[in-house]
C-alpha positions as a printed NumPy array, in Angstrom:
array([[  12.044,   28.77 ,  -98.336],
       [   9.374,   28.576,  -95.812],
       [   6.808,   27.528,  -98.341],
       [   9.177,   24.709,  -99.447],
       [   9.289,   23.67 ,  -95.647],
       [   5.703,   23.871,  -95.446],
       [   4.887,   21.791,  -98.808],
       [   6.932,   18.965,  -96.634],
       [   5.733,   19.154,  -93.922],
       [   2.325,   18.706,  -95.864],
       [   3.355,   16.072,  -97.824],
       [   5.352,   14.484,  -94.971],
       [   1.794,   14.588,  -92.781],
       [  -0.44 ,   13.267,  -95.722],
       [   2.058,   10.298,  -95.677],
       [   2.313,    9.659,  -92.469],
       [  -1.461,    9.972,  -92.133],
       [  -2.219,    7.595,  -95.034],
       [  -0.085,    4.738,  -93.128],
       [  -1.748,    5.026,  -90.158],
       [  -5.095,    4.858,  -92.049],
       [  -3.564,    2.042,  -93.846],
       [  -2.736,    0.184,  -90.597],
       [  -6.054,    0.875,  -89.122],
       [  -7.883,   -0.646,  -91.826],
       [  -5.378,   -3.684,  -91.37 ],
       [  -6.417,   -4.095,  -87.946],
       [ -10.235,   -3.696,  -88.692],
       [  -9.502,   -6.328,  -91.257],
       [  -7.686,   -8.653,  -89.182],
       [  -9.766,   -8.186,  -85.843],
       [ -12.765,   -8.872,  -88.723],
       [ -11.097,  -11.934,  -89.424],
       [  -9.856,  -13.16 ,  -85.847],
       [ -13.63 ,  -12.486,  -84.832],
       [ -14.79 ,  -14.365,  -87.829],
       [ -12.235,  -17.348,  -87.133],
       [ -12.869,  -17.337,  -83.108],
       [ -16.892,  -17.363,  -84.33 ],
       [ -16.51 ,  -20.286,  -86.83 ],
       [ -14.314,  -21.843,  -84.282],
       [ -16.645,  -21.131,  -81.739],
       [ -19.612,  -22.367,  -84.198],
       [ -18.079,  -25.656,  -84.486],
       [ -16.808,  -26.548,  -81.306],
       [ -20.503,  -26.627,  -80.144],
       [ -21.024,  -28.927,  -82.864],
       [ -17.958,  -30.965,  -81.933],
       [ -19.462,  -31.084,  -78.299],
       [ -22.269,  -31.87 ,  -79.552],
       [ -21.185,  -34.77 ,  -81.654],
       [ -19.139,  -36.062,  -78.624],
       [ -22.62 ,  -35.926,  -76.916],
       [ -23.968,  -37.545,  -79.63 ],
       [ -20.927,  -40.15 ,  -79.21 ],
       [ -21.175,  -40.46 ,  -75.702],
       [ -25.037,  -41.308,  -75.723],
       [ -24.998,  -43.398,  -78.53 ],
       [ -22.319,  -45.206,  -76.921],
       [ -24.172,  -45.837,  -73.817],
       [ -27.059,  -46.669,  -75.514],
       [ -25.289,  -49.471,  -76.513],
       [ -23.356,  -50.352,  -73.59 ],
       [ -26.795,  -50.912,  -72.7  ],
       [ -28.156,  -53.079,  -75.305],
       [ -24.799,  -55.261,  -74.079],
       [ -25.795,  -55.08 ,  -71.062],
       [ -29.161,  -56.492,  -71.571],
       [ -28.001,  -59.271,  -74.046],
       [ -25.401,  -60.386,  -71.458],
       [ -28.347,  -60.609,  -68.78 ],
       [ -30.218,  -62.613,  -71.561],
       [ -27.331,  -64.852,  -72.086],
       [ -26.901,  -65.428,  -68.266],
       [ -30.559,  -65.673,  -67.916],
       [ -30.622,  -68.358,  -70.616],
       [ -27.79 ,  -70.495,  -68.651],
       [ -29.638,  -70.111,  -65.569],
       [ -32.565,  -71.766,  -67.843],
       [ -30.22 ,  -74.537,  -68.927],
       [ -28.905,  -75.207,  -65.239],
       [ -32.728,  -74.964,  -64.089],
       [ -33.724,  -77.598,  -66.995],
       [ -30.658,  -80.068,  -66.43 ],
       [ -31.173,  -83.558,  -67.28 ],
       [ -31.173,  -85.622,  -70.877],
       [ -31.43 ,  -83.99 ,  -73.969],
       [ -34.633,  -85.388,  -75.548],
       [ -33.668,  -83.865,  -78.87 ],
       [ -36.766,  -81.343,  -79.621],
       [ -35.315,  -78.794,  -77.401],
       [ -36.932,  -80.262,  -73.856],
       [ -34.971,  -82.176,  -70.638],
       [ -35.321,  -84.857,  -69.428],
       [ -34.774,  -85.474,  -66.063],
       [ -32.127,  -88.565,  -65.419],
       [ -33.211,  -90.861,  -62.722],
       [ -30.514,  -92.391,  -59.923],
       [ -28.374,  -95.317,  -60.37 ],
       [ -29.157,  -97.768,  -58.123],
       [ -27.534,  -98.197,  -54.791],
       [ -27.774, -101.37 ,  -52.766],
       [ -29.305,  -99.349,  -50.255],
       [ -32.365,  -98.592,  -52.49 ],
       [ -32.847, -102.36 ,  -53.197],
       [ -35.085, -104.822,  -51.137],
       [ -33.01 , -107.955,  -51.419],
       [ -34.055, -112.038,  -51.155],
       [ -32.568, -114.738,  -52.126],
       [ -33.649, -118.251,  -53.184],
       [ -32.084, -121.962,  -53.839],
       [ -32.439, -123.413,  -57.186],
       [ -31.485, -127.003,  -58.337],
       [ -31.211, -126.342,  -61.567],
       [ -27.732, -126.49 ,  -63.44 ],
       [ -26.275, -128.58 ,  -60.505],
       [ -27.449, -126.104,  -57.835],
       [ -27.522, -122.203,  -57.704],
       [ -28.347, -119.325,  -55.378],
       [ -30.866, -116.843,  -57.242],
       [ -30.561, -112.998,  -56.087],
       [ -33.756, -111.525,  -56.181],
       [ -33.932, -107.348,  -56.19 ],
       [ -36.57 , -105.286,  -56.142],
       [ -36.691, -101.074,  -55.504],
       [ -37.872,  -99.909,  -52.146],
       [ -40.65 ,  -98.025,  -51.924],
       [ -40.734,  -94.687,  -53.041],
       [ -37.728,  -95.303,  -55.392],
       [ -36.785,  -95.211,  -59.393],
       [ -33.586,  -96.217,  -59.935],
       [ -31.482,  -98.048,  -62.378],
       [ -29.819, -101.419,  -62.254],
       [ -26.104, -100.574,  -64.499],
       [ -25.745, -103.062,  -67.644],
       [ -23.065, -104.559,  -65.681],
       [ -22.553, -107.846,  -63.512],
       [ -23.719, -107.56 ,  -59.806],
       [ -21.008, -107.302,  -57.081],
       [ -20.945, -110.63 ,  -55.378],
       [ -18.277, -111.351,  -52.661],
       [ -18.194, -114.496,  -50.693],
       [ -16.059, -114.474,  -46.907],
       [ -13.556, -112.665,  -45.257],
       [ -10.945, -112.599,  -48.008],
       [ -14.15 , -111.348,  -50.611],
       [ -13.766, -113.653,  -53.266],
       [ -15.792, -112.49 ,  -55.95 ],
       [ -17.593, -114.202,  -58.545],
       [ -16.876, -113.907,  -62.584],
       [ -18.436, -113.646,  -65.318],
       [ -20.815, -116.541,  -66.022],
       [ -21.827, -114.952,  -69.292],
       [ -20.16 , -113.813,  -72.193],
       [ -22.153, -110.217,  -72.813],
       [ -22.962, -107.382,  -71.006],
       [ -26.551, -107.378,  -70.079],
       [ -29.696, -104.447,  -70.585],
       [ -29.931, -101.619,  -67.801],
       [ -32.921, -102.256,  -65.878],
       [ -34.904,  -99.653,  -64.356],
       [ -36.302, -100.938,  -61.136],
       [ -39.363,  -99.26 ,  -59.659],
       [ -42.768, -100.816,  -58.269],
       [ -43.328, -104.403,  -58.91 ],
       [ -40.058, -104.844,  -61.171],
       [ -37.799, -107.397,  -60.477],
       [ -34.269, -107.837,  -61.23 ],
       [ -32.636, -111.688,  -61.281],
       [ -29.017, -112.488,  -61.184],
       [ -28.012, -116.319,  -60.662],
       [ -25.374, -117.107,  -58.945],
       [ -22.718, -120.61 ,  -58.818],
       [ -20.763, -120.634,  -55.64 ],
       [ -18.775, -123.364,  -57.51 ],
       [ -18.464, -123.75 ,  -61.042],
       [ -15.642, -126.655,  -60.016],
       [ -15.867, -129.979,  -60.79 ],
       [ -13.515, -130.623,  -57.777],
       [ -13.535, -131.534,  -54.144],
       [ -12.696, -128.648,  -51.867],
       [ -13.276, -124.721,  -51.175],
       [ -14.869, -122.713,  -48.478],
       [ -18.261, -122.979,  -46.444],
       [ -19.923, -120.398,  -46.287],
       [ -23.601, -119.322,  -44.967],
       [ -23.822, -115.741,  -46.874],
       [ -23.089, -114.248,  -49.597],
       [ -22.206, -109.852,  -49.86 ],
       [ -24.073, -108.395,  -52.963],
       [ -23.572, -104.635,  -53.976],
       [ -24.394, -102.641,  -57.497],
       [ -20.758, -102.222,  -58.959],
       [ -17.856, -102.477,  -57.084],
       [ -17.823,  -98.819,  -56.025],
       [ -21.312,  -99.205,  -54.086],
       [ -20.349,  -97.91 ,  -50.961],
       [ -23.323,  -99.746,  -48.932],
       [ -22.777, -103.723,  -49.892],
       [ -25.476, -106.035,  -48.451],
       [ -24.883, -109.301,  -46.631],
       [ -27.761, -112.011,  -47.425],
       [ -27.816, -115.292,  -45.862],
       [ -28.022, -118.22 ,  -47.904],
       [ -27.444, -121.413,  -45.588],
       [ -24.372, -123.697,  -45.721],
       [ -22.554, -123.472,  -49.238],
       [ -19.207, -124.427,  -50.717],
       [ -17.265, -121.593,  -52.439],
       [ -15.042, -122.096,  -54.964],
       [ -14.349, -119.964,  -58.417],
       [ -18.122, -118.9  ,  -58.118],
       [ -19.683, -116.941,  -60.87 ],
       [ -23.078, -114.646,  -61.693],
       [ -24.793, -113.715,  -64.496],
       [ -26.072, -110.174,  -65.653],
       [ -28.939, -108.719,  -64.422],
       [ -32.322, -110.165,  -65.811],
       [ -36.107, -109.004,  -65.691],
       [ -37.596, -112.977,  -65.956],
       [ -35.784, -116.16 ,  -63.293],
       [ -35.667, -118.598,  -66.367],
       [ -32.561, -116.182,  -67.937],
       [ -30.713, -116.135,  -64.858],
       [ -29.681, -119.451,  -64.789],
       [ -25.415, -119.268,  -64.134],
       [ -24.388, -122.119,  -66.661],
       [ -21.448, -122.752,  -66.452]])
């Protein structure tokens, strides 16, 4: 009887034994493996920093190459600003001279008798200046109420650039009427366009205004004759 018990108890031990070895070696095996996982994990997560690293720097290396083409680009415009003027069409400005004020012009004026009688505006640039003459009639106003003269030709005249010696003509009729009657003056108020905020006032002795007219601007007397 006691050997039976004893045979049990040895068998029951051995059993009990041979779990716990089993469950040991589990462990070992699965600490094995958690330590292999957490190393591979570990491995890689370096690697991940690293490519975010990689990432980051490659990414502000190229922020910076933006950086430096938007500097170019602004760089260039401040080029473009710094060469303003006409586009002479092989890359090169120009630089556009000044409209002509009638503050820039030395003014005289001179009788004709020619076509029945005419007042001849003579401009020249003031020293110093460049400036252009618009292909446009001349501003001419006559007394108080600034009756201004038309058209005595049919076309639009040539800009004329006015520096040195140059000389612009513009002829004009203080009455193109075949009747009696309008206004006498002794003056006439010239200006470049009508928006020339400095209009000059040239005397011209005793003349009779009525429906008065001007031609374009001309560069010789003999075209500025105001036939009308």
């Amino acid at each position: 009887m006691f050997g039976n018990r004893r045979k049990a108890l040895l068998v029951s031990a051995a059993l009990v034994g041979g779990a716990m070895l089993m469950t040991a070696c589990q462990d070992s095996d699965a600490t094995k493996d958690n330590g292999a996982g957490a190393a591979k994990g570990s491995s890689s997560s370096p690697g991940k920093a690293g490519d975010s690293g990689s990432s980051s720097g490659s990414s502000s290396a190229g922020s910076g190459k933006d950086t430096a083409k938007g500097n170019g680009g602004s760089g260039k415009g401040t080029d473009d600003g710094a060469g303003s003027g006409a586009d002479t069409g092989n890359g090169g400005r120009e630089q556009v001279e000044q409209s002509c004020g009638a503050n820039d012009i030395s003014w005289s004026t001179r009788s004709e008798t020619q076509a029945g009688g005419y007042i001849l505006v003579i401009a020249k640039a003031k020293p110093g200046i460049t400036c252009y003459l618009p292909a446009e009639l001349p501003t001419v106003a006559f007394g108080s109420d600034g009756t201004q003269a038309g058209p005595a030709e049919q076309s639009v005249g040539e800009q004329i650039k006015l520096s040195g010696s140059t000389t612009a003509y513009a002829g004009v009729n203080p009455k193109s009427t075949n009747t009696d009657g309008g206004k006498e003056l002794d003056s006439i108020i010239v200006a470049v366009g009508d928006n020339d905020p400095n209009p000059e006032s040239l005397p011209v002795g005793t003349i009779t205004v009525d429906k008065p007219i001007v031609t374009n601007w001309h560069t010789a007397p003999t075209d500025a004759v105001p036939f009308s």
